[in-house]
C-alpha positions as CSV (number, residue, x, y, z in Angstrom):
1,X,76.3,224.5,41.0
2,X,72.8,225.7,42.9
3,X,71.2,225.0,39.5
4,X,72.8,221.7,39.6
5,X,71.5,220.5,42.8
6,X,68.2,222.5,41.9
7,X,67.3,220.8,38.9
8,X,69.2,217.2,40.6
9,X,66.6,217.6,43.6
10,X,63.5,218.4,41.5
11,X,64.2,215.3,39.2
12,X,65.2,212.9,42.1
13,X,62.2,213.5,44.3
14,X,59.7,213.3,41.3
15,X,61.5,210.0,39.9
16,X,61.5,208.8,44.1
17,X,57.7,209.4,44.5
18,X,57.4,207.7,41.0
19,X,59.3,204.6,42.1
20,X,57.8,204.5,45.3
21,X,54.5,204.1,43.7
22,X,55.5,201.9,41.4
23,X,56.8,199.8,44.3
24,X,53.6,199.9,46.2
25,X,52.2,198.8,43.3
26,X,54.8,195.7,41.9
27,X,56.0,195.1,45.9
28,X,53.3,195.9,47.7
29,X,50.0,195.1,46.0
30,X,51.1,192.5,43.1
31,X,52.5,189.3,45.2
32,X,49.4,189.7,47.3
33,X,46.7,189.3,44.1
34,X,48.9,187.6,41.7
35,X,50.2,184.3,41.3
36,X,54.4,184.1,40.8
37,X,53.4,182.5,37.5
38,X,51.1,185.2,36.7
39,X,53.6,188.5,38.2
40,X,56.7,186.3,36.1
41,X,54.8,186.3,33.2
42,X,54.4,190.3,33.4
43,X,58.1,190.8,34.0
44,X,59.1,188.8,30.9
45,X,56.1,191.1,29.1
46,X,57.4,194.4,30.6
47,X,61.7,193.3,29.9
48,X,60.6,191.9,26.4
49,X,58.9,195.6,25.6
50,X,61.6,197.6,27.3
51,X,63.7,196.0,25.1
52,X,62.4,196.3,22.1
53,X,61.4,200.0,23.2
54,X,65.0,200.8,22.5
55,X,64.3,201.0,18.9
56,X,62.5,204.1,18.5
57,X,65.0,205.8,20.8
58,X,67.8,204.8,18.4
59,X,70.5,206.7,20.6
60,X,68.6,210.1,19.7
61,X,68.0,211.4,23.1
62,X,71.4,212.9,24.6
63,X,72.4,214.3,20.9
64,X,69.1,216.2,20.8
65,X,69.7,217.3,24.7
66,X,73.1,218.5,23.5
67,X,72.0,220.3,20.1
68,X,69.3,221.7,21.5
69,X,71.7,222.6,24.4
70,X,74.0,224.3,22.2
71,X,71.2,225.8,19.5
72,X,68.7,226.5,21.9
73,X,66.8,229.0,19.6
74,X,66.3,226.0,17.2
75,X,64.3,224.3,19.8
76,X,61.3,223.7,18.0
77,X,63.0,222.9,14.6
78,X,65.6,219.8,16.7
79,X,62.1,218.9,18.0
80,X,60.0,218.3,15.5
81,X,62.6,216.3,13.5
82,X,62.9,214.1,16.0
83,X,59.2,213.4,16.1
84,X,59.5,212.1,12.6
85,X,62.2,209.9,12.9
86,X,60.8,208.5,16.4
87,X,57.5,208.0,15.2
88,X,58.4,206.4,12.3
89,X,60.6,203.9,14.3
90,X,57.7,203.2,16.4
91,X,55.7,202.0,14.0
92,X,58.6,199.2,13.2
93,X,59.0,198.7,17.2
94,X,55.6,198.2,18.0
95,X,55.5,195.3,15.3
96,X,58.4,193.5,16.2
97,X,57.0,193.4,20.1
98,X,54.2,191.7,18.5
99,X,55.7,189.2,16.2
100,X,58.2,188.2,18.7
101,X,55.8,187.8,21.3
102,X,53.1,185.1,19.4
103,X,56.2,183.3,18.5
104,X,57.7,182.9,22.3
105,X,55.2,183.6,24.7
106,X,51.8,182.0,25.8
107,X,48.4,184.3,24.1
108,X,48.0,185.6,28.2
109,X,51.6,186.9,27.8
110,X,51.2,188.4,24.5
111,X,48.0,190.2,25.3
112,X,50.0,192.3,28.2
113,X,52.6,192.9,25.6
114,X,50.0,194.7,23.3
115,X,49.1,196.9,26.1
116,X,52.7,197.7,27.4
117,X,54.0,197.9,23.8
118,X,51.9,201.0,22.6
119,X,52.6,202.2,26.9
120,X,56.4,201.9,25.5
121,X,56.0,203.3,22.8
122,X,54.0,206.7,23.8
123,X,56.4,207.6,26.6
124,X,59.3,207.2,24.0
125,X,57.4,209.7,22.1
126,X,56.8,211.7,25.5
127,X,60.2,211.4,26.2
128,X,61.2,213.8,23.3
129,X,59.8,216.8,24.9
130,X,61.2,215.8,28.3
131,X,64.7,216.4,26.3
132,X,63.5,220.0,26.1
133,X,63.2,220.3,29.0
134,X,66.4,219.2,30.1
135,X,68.5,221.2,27.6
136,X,66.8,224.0,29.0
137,X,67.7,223.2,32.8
138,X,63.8,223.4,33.6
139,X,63.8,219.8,34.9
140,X,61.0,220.6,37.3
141,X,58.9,220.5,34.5
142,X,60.1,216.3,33.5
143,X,59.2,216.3,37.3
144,X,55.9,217.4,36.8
145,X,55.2,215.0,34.0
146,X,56.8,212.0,36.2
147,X,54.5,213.2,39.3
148,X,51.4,212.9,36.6
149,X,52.1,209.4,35.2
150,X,52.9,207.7,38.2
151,X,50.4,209.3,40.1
152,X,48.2,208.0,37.9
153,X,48.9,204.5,36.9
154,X,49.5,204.2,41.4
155,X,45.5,205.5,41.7
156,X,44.2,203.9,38.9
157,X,46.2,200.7,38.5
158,X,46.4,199.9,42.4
159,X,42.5,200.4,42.9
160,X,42.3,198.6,39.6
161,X,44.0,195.9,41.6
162,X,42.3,196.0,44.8
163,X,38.9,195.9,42.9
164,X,40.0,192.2,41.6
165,X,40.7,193.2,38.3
166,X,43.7,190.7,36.1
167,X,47.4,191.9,34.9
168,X,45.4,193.3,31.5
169,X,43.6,195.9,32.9
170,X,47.1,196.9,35.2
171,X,48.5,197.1,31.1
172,X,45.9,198.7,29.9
173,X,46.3,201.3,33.0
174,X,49.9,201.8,32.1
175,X,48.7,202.7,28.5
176,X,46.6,205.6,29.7
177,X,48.9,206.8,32.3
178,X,52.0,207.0,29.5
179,X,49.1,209.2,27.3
180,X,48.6,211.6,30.2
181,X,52.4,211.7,30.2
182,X,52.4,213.1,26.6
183,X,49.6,215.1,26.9
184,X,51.0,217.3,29.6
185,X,54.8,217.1,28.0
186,X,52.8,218.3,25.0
187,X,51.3,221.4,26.4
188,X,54.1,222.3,28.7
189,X,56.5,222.6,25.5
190,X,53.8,224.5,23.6
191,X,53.2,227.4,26.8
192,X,56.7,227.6,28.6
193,X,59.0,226.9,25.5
194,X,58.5,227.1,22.1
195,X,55.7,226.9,19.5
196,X,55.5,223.4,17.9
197,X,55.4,224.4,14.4
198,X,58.5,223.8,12.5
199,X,60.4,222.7,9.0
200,X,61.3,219.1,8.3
201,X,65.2,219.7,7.5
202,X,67.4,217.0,6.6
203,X,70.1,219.1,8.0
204,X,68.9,218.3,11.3
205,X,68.0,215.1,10.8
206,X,71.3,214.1,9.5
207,X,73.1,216.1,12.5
208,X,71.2,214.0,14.9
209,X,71.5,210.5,13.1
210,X,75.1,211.1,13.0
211,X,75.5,211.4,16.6
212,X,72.6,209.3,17.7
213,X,73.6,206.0,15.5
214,X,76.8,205.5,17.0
215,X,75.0,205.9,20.6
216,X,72.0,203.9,19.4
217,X,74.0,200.5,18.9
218,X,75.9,201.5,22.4
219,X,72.0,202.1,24.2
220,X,70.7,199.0,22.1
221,X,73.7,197.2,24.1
222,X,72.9,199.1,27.1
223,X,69.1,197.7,27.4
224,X,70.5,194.4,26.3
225,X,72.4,194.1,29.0
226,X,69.9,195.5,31.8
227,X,66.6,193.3,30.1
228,X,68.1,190.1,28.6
229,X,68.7,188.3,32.1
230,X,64.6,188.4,32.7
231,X,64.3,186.8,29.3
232,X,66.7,184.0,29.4
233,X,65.9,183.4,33.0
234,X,62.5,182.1,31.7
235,X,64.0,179.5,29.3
236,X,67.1,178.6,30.9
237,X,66.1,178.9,34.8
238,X,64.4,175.1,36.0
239,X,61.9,177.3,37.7
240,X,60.5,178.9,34.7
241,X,58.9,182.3,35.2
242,X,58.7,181.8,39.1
243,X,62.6,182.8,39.0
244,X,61.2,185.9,36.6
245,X,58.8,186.6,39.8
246,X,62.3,186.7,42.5
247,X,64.2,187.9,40.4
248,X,62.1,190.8,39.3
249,X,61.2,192.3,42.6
250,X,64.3,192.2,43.9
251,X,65.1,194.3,40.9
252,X,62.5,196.2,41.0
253,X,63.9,197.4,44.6
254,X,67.2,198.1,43.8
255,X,66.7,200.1,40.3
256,X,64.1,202.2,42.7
257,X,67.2,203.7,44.5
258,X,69.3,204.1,41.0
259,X,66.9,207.4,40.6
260,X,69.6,209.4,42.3
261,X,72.2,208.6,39.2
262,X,69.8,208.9,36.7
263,X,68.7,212.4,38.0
264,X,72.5,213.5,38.6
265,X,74.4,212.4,36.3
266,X,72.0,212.1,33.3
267,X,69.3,214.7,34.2
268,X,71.2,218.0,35.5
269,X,75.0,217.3,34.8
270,X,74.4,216.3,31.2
271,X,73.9,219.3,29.8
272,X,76.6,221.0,31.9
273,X,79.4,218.2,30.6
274,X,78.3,218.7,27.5
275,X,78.4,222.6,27.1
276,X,81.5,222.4,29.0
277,X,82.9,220.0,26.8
278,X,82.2,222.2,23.5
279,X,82.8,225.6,25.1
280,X,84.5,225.9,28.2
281,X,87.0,223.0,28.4
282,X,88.6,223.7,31.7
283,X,85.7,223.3,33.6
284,X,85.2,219.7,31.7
285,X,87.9,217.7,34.0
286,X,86.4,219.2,37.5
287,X,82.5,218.6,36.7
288,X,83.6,215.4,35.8
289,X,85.3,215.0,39.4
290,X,82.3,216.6,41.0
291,X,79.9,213.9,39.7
292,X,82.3,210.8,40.4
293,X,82.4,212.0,44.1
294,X,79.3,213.0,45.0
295,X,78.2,209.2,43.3
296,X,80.6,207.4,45.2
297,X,79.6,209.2,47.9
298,X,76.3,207.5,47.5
299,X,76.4,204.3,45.9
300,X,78.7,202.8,48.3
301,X,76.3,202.8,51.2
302,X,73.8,201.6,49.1
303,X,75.7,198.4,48.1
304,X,76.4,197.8,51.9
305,X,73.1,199.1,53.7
306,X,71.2,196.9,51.1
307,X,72.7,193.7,51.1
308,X,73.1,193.4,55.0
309,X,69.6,194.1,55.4
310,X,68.7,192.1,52.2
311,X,66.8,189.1,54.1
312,X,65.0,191.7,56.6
313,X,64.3,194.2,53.9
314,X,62.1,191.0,51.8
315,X,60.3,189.7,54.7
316,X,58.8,192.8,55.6
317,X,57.9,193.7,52.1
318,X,56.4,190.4,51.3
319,X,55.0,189.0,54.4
320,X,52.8,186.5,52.7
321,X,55.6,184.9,50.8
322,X,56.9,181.4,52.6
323,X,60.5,181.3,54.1
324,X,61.8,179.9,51.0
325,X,60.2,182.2,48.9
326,X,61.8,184.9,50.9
327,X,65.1,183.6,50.8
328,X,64.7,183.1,46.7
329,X,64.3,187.5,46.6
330,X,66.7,187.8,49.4
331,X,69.6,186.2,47.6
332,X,68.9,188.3,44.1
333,X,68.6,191.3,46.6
334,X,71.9,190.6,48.1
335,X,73.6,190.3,44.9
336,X,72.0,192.9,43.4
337,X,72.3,195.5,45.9
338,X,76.4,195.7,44.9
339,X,75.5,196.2,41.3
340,X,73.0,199.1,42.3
341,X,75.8,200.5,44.2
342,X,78.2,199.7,41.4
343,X,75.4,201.7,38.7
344,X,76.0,205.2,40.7
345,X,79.6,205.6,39.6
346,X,78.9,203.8,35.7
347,X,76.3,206.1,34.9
348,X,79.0,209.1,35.8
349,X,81.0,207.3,33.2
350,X,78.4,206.9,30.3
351,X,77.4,210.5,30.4
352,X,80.9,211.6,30.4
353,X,81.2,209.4,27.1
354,X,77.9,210.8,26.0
355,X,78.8,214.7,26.9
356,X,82.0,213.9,25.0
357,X,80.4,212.5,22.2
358,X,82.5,209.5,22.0
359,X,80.2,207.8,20.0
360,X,82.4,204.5,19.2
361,X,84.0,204.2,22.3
362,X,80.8,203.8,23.6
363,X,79.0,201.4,21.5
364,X,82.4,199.3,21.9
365,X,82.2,199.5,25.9
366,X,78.8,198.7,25.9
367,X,78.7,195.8,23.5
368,X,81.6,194.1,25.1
369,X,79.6,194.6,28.1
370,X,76.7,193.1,27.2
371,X,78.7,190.4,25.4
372,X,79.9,189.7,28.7
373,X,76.8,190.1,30.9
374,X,74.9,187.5,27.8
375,X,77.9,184.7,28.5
376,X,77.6,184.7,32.0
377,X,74.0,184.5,31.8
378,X,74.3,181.5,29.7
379,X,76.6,180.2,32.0
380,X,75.3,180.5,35.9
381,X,71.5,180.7,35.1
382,X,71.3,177.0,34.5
383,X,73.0,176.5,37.7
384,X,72.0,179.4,39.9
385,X,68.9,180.3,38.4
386,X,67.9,183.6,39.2
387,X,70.7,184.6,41.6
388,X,73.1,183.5,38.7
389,X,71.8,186.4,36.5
390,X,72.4,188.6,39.8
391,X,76.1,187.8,39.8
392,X,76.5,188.1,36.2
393,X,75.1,191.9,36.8
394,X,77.5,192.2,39.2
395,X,80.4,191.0,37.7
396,X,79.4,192.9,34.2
397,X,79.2,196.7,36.2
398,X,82.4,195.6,37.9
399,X,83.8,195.3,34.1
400,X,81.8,198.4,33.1
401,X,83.2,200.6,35.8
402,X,86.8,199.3,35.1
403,X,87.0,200.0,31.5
404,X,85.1,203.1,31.5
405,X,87.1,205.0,33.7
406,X,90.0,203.8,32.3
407,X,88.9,205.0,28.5
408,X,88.1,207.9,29.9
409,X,91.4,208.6,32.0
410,X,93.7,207.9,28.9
411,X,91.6,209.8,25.7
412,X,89.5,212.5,27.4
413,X,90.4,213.5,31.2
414,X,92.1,212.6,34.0
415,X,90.6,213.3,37.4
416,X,92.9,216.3,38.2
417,X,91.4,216.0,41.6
418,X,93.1,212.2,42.0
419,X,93.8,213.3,45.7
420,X,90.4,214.7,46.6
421,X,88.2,211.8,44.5
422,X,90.9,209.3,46.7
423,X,90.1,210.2,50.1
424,X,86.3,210.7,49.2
425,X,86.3,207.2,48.2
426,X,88.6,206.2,51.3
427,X,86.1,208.1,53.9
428,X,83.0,206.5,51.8
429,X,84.8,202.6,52.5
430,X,85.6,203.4,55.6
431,X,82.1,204.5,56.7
432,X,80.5,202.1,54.9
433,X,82.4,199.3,56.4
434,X,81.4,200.5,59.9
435,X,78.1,200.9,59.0
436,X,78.0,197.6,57.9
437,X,79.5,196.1,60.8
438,X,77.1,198.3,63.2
439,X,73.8,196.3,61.1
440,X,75.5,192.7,61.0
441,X,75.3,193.3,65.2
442,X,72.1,194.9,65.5
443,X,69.8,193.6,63.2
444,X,68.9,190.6,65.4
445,X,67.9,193.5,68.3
446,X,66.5,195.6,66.3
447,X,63.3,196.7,64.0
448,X,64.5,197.1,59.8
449,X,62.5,200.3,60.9
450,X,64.8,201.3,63.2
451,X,68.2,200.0,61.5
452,X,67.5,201.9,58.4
453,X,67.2,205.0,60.1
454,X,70.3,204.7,62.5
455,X,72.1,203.6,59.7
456,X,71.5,206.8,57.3
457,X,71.8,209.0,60.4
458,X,75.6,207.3,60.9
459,X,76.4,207.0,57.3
460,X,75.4,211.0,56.8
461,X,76.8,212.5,60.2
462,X,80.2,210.4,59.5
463,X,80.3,212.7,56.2
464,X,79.1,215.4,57.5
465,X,82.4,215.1,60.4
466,X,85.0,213.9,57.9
467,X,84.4,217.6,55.9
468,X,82.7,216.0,52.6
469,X,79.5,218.5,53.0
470,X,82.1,221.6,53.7
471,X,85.1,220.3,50.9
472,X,83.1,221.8,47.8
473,X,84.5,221.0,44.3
474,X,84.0,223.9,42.4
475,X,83.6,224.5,38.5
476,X,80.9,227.0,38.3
């Protein structure tokens, strides 16, 4: 469990910094240069990439985590058969970006494309030897690579900015700081792992696509339903991009705190659920109780901390905007905020359907979920514009959350800690609640500098009383 929380604390606080500068950057630095048309034109660029990114991944990440989990001798061979098959796939990405953005997008549009494109589509290749990494529980090393990028497209990009510079130079930015990315993932493999020589086998290469093609039309579903509210907000929303502009930054804020999940559950428990799944089976039902708790634990604060202080939180961070500007990011950020809460506990459930290798049940869950999250963007953009697509986020975790735990309950493990999981998530509710209460009260009185403080120093010594940080679930 110490190399759990180890390799969970060097990936969170290199993904945190990284967010953080990304925020000073899209928060901070962008509303005050940019026009909204301008900054909702590079959030339709940047979902429209991401989106199409998802290609050259083709669901080949967590089987080559587990396999090279599993065969980790065989490091170099997984490795470099994955290189072919991504590189290849990024060849067809990168065109379709292009082609579908001269046919919906303005040329100013489509010229930040190009740039973010080939960005996407050298982290994805980046990305491969951050896998390493993580099947070897050396995740300080992704941290270091993180630490490197962001770093660099924060210094670079932000003085890029403040030096009057447009949107295509801030792409072109990205570009370089996704190739400093694979240079350094690139030379930490070669010293600290393996060599980077190897034998193109179609024995690995079919191992992986048999896993990884399943997972790919489940991740393809995944992005879909995380990138196609920012494109359909721009031809069904009455405000055009300017809802893109709202409704990205209040996005922008809350994925910034889903770095915790991402680090947990998909960084350092991954590769435990999965090698406990394949060779020590007992331990499989109580790591999966361990990373339910400890992310209900802290979504739920999130959710209410968040959306309480929504209104407060947007007219610090965007003090040249108008009142009705701030209330358009507000109401996103209120909505939002419960689906970020919401996207701690669903990414538990993903990487227990990933670890398992449930390859169907997952592609199923995560196309009806997209299905769903597509229909009710259809539906309550046109009349809510951009906080529409916030509620249909909402209402699609809600259905993710639901469904996936109950998959999981009935055909791979119940949580044999039912008693301890249920009064974890009746001392998180409870405390949550008061803390909400406490900020409804307060934050007329009181600084957002203040009330964020007082509110994590309640929210923590409340657990700390009720025996969470002493009750240890064990399954090392």
């Amino acid at each position: 469990m110490n190399r759990i929380f180890k390799n969970t604390s060097a990936l969170f606080s290199a993904h945190l910094i990284g967010r953080l500068g990304s925020l000073v950057i899209t928060i901070w630095l962008m509303p005050r240069y940019f026009t909204e048309s301008e900054l909702g034109g590079y959030f339709v660029a940047l979902a429209l990439t991401n989106l199409i990114a998802t290609l050259t991944e083709l669901g080949l990440q967590n089987p080559l985590i587990r396999e090279m989990t599993l065969h980790q001798q065989q490091t170099r061979h997984y490795l470099g058969n994955a290189l072919i098959v991504r590189s290849i796939l990024s060849i067809v990405a990168y065109g379709i970006m292009i082609i579908s953005g001269m046919f919906l997008y303005p040329p100013i549009i489509v010229k930040m494309i190009v740039f973010l494109g080939l960005a996407e589509i050298v982290n994805s290749l980046a990305q491969l030897y951050r896998c390493v990494f993580r099947a070897h529980e050396e995740m300080k090393y992704e941290a270091l690579t993180v630490i490197a990028e962001r770093g660099a497209f924060l210094v670079i990009g932000g003085g890029a900015i403040l030096r009057g510079y447009g949107l295509i130079p801030v792409c072109q930015v990205m570009l370089v700081a996704s190739c400093i990315n694979l240079i350094l993932g690139v030379g930490l493999t070669r010293f600290r792992f393996t060599q980077l020589r190897f034998q193109p086998s179609r024995e690995i290469v079919t191992t992986l696509m048999q896993q990884a093609l399943p997972f790919a039309i489940g991740n393809l579903f995944n992005l879909l339903y995380f990138r196609v509210d920012a494109i359909l907000l721009s031809k069904l929303s009455s405000e055009g991009v300017d809802a893109n502009t709202w409704y990205g930054l209040a996005y922008t804020i809350v994925i910034a705190f889903t770095t915790l999940p991402g680090a947990f559950m998909m960084g350092a428990m991954f590769p435990v659920l999965s090698r406990a799944y394949e060779r020590e089976k007992g331990r499989f039902p109580r790591a999966y109780a361990f990373g339910i708790r400890w992310m209900v634990l802290s979504g739920f604060p999130l959710a209410v901390g968040l959306s309480t202080l929504s209104l407060e939180i947007t007219r610090v961070l965007f003090p040249t905007y108008t009142p009705a500007e701030v209330a358009k990011v507000s109401e996103a950020l209120q909505w939002l905020s419960w689906a970020g809460g919401l996207i701690f506990i669903t990414t538990a459930v993903q990487a227990v359907l990933r670890a398992a290798d449930k390859r169907s049940a997952f592609s199923v869950l995560m196309g009806t979920t997209a299905l769903l999250n597509i229909c009710l963007n259809l539906y309550l953009i046109p009349r809510f514009s951009h906080t529409g697509a916030a509620m249909a986020m909402v209402i699609s975790e809600t259905f993710l959350l639901i469904f996936g735990i109950g998959y999981i309950s009935r055909n791979i493990t119940k949580l044999r800690e039912t008693p301890f999981i249920f009064r974890t998530v009746l001392k998180s509710t409870f405390l949550s609640a008061l803390m909400g209460i406490g900020l409804v009260y307060l934050k007329g009185s009181l600084s957002i500098w203040v009330l964020v403080p007082l509110a994590v120093l309640f929210y923590g010594g409340g657990i700390a009383i009720l025996g969470e940080f002493r009750e240890r679930l064990r399954f090392d």
